[in-house]
N, C-alpha and C positions, 0 to 999 in steps of 0.2 A: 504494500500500500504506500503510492505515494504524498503524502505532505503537500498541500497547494502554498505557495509563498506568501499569500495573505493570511492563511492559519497562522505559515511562522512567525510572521511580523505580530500577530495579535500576543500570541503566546511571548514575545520576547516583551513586548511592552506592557504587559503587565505583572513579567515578572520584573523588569526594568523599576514599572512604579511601585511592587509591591517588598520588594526589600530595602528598600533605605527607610521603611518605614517601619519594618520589623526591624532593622538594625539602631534606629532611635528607640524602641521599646526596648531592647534588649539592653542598652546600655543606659536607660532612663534619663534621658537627658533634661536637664534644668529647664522646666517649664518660662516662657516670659508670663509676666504678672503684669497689670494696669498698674501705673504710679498712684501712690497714695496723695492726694492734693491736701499741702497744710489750709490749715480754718485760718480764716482770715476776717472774720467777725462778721458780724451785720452792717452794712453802711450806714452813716449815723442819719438820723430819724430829719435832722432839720432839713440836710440836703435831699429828700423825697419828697418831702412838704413844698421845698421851695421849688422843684421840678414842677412838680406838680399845680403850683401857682402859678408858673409859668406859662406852661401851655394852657393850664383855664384863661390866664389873660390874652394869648396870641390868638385863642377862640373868639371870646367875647369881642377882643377888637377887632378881627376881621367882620365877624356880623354884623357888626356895629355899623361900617357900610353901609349903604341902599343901595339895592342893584339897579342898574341902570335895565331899563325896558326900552326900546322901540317902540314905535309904532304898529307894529307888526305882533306884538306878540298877544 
């Protein structure tokens, strides 16, 4: 019986892919981990407030405007 070339090639690449990955199990290699992020507190209370006034005023004053209409509309 013989072997068609696209058998061998399937047969070679997965044994290609499937040993470096038994060879990292075998030797258990040092997993990587996520970094730990230091705490770096709550940002303070007045600068949220004062944000937040901010844009309630660039609101209020834009609407503050009257829109111009046409004739047309």
């Amino acid at each position: 019986m013989r072997l068609s070339p696209a058998l061998l090639c399937g047969v070679a690449f997965v044994a290609a892919s499937v040993l470096p990955a038994a060879a990292a199990v075998a030797q258990e290699v040092e997993r990587l981990r996520p970094p730990i992020p230091s705490d770096e507190g709550d940002p303070p209370a007045i600068l949220t407030l004062l944000g937040g006034a901010i844009l309630v005023g660039i609101v209020l004053f834009a609407a503050a405007f009257p829109s111009k209409r046409g004739h047309q509309d």
